[in-house]
C-alpha positions as CSV (number, residue, x, y, z in Angstrom):
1,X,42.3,18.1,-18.0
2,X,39.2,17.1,-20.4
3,X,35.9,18.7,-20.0
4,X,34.5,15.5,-19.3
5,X,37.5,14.7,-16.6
6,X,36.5,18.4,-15.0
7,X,32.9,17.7,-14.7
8,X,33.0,14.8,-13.2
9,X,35.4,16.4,-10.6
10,X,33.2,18.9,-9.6
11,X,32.1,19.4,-6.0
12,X,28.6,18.2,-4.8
13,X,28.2,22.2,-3.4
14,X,29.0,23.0,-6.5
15,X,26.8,21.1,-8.7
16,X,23.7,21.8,-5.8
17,X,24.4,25.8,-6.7
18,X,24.2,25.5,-10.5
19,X,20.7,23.2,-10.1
20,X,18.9,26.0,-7.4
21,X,20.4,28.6,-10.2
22,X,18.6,27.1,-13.3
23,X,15.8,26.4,-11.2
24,X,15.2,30.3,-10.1
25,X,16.3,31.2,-13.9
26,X,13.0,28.8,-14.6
27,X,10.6,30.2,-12.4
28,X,11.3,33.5,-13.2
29,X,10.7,32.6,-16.9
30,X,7.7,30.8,-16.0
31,X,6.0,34.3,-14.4
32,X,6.8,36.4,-16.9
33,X,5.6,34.3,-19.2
34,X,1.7,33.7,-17.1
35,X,2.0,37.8,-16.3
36,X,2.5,37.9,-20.6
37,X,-0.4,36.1,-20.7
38,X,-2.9,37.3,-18.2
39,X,-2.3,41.2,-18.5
40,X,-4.6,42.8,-20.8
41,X,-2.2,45.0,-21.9
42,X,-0.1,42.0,-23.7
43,X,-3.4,39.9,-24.4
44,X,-3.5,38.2,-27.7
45,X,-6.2,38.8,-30.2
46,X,-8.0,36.0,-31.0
47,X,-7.0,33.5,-33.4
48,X,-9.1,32.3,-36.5
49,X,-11.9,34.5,-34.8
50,X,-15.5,34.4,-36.9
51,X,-17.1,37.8,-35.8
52,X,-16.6,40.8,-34.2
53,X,-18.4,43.7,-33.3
54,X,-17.1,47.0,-33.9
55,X,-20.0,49.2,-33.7
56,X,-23.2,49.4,-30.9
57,X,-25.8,51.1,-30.3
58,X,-25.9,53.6,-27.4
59,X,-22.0,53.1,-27.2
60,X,-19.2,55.5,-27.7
61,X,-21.5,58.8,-27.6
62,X,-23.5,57.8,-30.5
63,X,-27.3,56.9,-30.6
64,X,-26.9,54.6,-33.5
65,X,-25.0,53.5,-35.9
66,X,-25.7,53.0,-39.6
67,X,-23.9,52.5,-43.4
68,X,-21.2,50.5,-42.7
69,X,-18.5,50.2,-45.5
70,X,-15.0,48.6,-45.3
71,X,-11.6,48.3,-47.6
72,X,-8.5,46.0,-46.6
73,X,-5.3,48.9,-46.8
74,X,-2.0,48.1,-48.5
75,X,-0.7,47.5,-45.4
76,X,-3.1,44.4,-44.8
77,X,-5.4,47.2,-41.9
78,X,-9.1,46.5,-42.2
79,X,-11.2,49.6,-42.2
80,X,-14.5,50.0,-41.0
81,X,-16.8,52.7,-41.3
82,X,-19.9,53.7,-40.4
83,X,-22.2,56.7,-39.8
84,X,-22.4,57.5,-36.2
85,X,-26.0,59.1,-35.6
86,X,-26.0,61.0,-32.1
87,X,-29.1,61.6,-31.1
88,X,-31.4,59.1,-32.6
89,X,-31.5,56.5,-35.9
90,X,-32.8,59.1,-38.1
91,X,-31.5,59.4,-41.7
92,X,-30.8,63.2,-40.7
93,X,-29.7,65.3,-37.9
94,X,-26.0,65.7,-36.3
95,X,-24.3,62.7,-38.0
96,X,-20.6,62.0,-38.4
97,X,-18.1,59.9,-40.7
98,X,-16.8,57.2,-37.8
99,X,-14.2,54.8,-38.8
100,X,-12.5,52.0,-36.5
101,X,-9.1,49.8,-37.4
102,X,-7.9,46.3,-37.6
103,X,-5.2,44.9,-37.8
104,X,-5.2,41.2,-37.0
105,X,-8.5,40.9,-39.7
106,X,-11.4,42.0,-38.3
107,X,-11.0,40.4,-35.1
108,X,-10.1,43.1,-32.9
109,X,-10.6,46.9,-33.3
110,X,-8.7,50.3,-32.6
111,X,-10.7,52.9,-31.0
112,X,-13.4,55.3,-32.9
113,X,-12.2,58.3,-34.8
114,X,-14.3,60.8,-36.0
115,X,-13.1,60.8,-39.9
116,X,-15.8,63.9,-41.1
117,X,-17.6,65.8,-38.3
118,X,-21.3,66.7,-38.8
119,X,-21.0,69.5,-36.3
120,X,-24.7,69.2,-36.0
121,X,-25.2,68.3,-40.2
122,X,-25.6,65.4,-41.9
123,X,-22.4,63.5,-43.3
124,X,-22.4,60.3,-44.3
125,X,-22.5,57.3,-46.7
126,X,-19.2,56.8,-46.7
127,X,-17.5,55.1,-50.2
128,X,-13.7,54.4,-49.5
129,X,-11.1,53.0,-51.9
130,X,-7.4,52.6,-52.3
131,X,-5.1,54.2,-55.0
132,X,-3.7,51.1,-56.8
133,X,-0.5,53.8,-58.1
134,X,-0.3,55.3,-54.7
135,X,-1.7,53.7,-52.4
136,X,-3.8,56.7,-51.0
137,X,-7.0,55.6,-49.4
138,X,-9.6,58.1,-51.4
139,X,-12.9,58.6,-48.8
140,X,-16.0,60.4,-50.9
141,X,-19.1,61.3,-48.4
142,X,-22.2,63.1,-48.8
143,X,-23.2,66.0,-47.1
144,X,-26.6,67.7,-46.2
145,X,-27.9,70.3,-43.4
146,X,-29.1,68.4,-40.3
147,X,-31.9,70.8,-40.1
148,X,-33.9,69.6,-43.7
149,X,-35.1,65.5,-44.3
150,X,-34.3,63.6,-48.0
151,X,-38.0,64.7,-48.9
152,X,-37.4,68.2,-48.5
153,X,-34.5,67.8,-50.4
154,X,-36.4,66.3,-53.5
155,X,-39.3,68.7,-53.3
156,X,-37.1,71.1,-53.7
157,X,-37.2,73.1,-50.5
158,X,-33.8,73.6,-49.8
159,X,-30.9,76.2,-50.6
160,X,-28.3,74.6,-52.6
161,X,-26.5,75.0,-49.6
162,X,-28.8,72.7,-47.2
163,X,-29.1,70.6,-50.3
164,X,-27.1,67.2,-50.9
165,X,-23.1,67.6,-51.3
166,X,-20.0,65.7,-52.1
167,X,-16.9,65.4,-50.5
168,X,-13.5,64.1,-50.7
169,X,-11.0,63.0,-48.5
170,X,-7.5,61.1,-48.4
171,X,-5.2,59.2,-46.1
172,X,-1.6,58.8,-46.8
173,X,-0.6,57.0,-43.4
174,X,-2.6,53.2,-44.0
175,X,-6.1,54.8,-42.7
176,X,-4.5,56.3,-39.2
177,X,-5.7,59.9,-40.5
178,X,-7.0,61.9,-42.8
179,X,-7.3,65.0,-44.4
180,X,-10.3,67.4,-44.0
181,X,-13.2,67.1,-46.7
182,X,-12.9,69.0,-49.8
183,X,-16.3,69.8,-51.8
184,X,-16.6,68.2,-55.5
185,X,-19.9,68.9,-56.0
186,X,-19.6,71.0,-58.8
187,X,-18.0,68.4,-60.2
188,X,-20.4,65.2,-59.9
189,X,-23.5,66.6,-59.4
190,X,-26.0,68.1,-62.0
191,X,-27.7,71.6,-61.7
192,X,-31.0,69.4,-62.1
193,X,-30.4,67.2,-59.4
194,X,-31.9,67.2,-55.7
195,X,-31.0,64.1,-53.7
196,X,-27.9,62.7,-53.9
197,X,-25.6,60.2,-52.5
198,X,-22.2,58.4,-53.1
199,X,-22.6,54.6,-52.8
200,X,-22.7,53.5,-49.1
201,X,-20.1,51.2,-49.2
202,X,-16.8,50.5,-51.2
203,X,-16.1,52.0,-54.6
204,X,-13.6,50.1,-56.9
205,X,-10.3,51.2,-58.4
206,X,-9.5,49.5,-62.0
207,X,-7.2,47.6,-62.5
208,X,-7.2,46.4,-66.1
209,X,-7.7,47.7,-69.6
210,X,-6.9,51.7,-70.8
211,X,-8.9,52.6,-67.5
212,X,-6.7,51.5,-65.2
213,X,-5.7,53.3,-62.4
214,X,-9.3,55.0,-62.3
215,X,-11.4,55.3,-58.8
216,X,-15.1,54.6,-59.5
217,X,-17.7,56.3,-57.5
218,X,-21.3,54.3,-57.6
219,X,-23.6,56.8,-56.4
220,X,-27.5,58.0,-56.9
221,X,-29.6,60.8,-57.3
222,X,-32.8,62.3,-57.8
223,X,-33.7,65.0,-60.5
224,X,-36.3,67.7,-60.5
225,X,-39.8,67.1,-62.3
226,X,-40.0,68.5,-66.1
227,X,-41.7,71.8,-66.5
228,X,-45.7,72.0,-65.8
229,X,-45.9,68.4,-64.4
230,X,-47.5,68.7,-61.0
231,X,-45.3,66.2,-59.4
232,X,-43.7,67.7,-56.0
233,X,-39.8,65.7,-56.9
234,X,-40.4,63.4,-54.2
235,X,-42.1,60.2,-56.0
236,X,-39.7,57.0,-56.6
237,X,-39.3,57.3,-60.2
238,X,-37.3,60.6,-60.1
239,X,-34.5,58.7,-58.5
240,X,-31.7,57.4,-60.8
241,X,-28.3,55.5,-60.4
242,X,-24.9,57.3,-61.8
243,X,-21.0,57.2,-61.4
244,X,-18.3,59.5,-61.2
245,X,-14.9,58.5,-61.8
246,X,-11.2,60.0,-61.2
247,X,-8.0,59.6,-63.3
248,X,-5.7,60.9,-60.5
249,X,-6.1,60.1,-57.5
250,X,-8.7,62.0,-56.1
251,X,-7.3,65.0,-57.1
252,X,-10.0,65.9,-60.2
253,X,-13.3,64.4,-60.7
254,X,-15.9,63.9,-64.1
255,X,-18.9,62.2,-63.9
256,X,-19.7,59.3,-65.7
257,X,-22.8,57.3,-66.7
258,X,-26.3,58.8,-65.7
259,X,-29.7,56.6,-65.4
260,X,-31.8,59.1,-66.4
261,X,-35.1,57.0,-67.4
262,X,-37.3,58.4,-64.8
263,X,-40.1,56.3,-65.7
264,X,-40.8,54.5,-62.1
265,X,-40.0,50.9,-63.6
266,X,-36.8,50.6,-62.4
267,X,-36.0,52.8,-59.8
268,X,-32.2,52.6,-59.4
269,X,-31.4,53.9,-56.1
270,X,-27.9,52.5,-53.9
271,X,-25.9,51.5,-56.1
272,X,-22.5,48.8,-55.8
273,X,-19.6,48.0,-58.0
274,X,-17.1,45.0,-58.7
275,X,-14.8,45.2,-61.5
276,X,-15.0,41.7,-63.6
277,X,-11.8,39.9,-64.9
278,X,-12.5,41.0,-68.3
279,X,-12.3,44.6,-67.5
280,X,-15.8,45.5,-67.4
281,X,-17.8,47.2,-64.5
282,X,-20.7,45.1,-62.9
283,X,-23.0,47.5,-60.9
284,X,-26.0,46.0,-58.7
285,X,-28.3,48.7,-57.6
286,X,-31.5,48.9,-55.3
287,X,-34.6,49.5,-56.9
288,X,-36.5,51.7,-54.8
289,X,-40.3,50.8,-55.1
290,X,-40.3,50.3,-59.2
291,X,-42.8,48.8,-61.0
292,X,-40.4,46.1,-62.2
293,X,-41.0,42.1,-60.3
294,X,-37.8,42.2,-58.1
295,X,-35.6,44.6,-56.0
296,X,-32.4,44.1,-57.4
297,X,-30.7,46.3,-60.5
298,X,-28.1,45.6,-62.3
299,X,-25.9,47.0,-65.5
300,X,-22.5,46.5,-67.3
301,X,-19.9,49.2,-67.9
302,X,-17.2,48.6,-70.7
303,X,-15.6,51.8,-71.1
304,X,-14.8,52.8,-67.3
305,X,-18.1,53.8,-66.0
306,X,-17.9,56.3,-68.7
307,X,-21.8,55.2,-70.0
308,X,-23.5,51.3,-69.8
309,X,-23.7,48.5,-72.0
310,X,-27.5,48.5,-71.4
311,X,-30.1,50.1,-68.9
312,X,-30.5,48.8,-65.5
313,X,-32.7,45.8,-65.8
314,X,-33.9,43.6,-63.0
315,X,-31.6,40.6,-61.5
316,X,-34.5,37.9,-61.1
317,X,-32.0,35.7,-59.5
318,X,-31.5,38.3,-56.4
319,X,-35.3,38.4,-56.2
320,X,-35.1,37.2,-52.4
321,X,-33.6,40.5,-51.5
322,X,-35.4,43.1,-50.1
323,X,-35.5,46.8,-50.5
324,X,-32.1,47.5,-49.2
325,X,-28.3,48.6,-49.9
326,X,-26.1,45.6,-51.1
327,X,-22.7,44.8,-51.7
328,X,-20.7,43.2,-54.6
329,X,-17.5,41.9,-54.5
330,X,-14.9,40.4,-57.3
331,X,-13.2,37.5,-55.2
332,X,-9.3,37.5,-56.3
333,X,-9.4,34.1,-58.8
334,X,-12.7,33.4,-57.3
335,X,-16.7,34.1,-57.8
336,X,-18.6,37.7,-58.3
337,X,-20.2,38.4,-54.7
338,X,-23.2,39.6,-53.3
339,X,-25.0,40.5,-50.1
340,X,-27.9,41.6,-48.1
341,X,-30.7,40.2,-46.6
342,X,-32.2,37.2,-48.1
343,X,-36.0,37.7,-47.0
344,X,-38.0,39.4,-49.7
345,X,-40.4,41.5,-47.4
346,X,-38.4,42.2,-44.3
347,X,-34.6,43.2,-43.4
348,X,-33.7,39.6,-42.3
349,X,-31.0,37.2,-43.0
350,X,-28.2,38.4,-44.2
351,X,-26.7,35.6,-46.3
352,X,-23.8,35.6,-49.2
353,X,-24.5,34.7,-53.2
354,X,-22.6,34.1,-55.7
355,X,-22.2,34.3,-59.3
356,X,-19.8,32.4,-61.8
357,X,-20.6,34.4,-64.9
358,X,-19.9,37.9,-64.4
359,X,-23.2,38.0,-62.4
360,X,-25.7,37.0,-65.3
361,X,-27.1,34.9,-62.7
362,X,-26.5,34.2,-59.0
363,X,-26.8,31.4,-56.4
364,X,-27.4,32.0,-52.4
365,X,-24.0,30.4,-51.3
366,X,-24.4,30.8,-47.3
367,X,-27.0,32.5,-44.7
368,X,-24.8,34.3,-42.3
369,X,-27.4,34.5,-39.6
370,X,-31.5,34.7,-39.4
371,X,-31.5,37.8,-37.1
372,X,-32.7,41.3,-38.6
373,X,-30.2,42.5,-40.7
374,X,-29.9,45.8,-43.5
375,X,-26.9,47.2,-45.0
376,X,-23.8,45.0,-45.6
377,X,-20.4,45.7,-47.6
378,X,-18.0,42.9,-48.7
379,X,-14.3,43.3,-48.5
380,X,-11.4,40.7,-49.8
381,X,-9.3,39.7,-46.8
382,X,-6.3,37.4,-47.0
383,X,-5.9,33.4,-46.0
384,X,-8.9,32.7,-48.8
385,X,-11.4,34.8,-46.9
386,X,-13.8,37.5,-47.4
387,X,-15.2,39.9,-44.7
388,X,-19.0,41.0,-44.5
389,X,-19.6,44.1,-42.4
390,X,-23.1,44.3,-42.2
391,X,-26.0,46.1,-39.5
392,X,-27.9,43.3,-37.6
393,X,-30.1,42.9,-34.5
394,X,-32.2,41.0,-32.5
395,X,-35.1,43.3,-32.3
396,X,-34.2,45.2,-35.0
397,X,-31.7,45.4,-37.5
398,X,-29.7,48.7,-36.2
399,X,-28.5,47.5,-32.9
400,X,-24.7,47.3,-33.8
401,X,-22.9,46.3,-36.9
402,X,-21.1,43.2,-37.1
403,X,-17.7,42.3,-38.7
404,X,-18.1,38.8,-40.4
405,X,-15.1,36.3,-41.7
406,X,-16.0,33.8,-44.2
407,X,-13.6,31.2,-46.4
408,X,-14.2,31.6,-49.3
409,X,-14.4,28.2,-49.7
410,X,-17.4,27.7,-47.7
411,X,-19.3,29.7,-50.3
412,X,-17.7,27.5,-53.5
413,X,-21.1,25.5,-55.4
């Protein structure tokens, strides 16, 4: 007989029993499907989200949190770290390397792991970046005793053991762990030197030219007066920018450039990278109270980071920026990026500027909020966006840090 001969033979009982079948085979789909949805377990993140908040005050054991810096991983994870300060927002005391993971782009975050333990000391100001050959994410911190301030440190009044150390860290596994810190201070730091500090935020790894390959290191210092002057160490114009560079991975280190002036007109403290699409290394430092007009630094490298094109000179165009950390960024086949807060006398409103020549000049592109706001780091994410991880507030600017998606289209002239 034909199908169509057999189904129209079939039995009313039989047809009623195939229609109550689907219609169980429906309802069953139909709750597993709302019990999909509402469980928290299975809950979706959040599409197209704008901002997150991975890191508040008072939360998670942790007093405060400060120093954010982020990297995207090759396997697309978004990495945020932070210091976690335990028992109050000081610069000092029992401080850890804290570090949380995303992996739907910022929107959502794993939980905190502790990434370097203070144990009751001081480590922070974290500066991650990836291995373009291996794809090792290199982590350098700085390490002090929690027992002795930054001003003891440049006075001088301090065992080279309290004193200001580096450290060095990798994760093979996409940022899930990492290895314990090895020292490299005898490597990057000078004899002379008291204070010292790696970045905060991301370093760079080169990508073009003989250098490439090469992990950059923008970090800072402070040097020790010259014989018979009667300064203590601790005025502004001891501190200096520098950079410190590896060929391998992480594995070896040699320092690099050293802004050694010391003359208290431009006080290059925090210090940023970006490499440009010509190869050479744009560095935007903080000037810490020189006697330059502005608050902004900046220098070209053309050799690696090896020495500068020219001294640090000031960035009039960055002039609305406070005394604070920023952040550049090289936008993939898009603008040189910069942020921090955008009021010149208070740690307020963080925004975003750009520059279309290789940061001679820059233009403020968006204000990301008008609440208090401090340190910030940029990070490239995909779908034509950039992230901004920056500290922010309503009564002050160290309340949590926030996690920040922008197109880069919004921030096009």
């Amino acid at each position: 007989m034909p199908i169509t001969s057999r189904t129209a033979a079939m039995s009313p009982a039989a047809g009623l029993l195939t229609a109550l079948t689907a219609l169980t085979a429906l309802t069953a789909l139909t709750v597993l499907a709302v019990t999909a949805a509402t469980s928290p377990a299975a809950a979706l993140p959040p599409r197209g989200c704008t901002s997150s908040v991975p890191y508040t005050a008072g939360q998670g054991g942790y007093d405060t949190y400060r120093i954010p810096a982020t990297i995207t991983t090759p396997g697309g994870a978004v990495l945020a770290f932070a210091e976690g300060r335990r028992n109050s927002a000081s610069d000092t005391g029992s401080i850890d390397v804290v570090l949380r993971r995303s992996i739907d782009g910022g929107c959502t975050w794993g939980p905190t792991k502790v990434v370097a333990a203070g144990k009751g000391n001081t480590r922070g100001n974290p500066a991650p970046v990836v291995d373009p050959r291996t794809g090792r994410i290199v982590l350098v911190t700085s390490y002090n005793s929690g027992a002795v301030t930054e001003a003891q440190i440049m006075r001088g009044e301090v065992t080279p053991e309290q004193s200001r150390r580096a450290f060095v860290q990798t994760s093979r596994d996409d940022g899930r762990t990492f290895t314990t810190p090895r020292e490299i201070t005898a490597d990057v730091k000078l004899p002379t030197w008291r204070w010292y500090a790696t970045g905060p935020g991301h370093a760079v790894a080169l990508t073009r030219g003989p250098h490439a390959g090469r992990l950059v290191i923008p970090a800072n210092h402070s040097a020790a007066p010259p014989a018979g002057s009667s300064d203590t160490g601790q005025e502004a114009k001891y501190y200096g920018a520098h950079a410190f560079y590896s060929d391998d991975g992480g594995a070896s280190w040699r320092l690099g450039f050293v802004d050694d002036a010391y003359d208290g007109y431009a006080n290059a403290n925090e210090s940023t990278a970006a490499e440009l699409p010509d190869g050479r290394v744009y560095f935007s430092s903080r000037d810490q109270n020189g006697t330059s007009t502005g608050n902004r630094l900046d220098a070209y490298s053309q050799d690696g980071a090896a020495t500068l094109a020219r001294p640090y000179t000031v960035q009039p165009t960055l002039n609305d920026v406070p005394v604070v950390q920023g952040s550049v960024l090289q936008v993939k086949n898009g603008p040189l990026l910069f942020s921090g807060p955008s009021v010149p006398t208070a740690r307020q409103s963080m925004a975003i500027w750009r520059s279309g020549n290789a940061g001679a000049t820059f233009t403020k592109a968006k204000t990301l909020s008008t609440a208090r706001a401090a340190y910030s780091d940029l990070v490239q994410l995909g779908g034509g966006r950039v992230g901004v991880l920056y500290e922010t507030g309503v009564s002050g600017a160290y309340e949590r840090i926030e996690f920040r998606r922008v197109a880069v289209a919004e921030l096009a002239g």
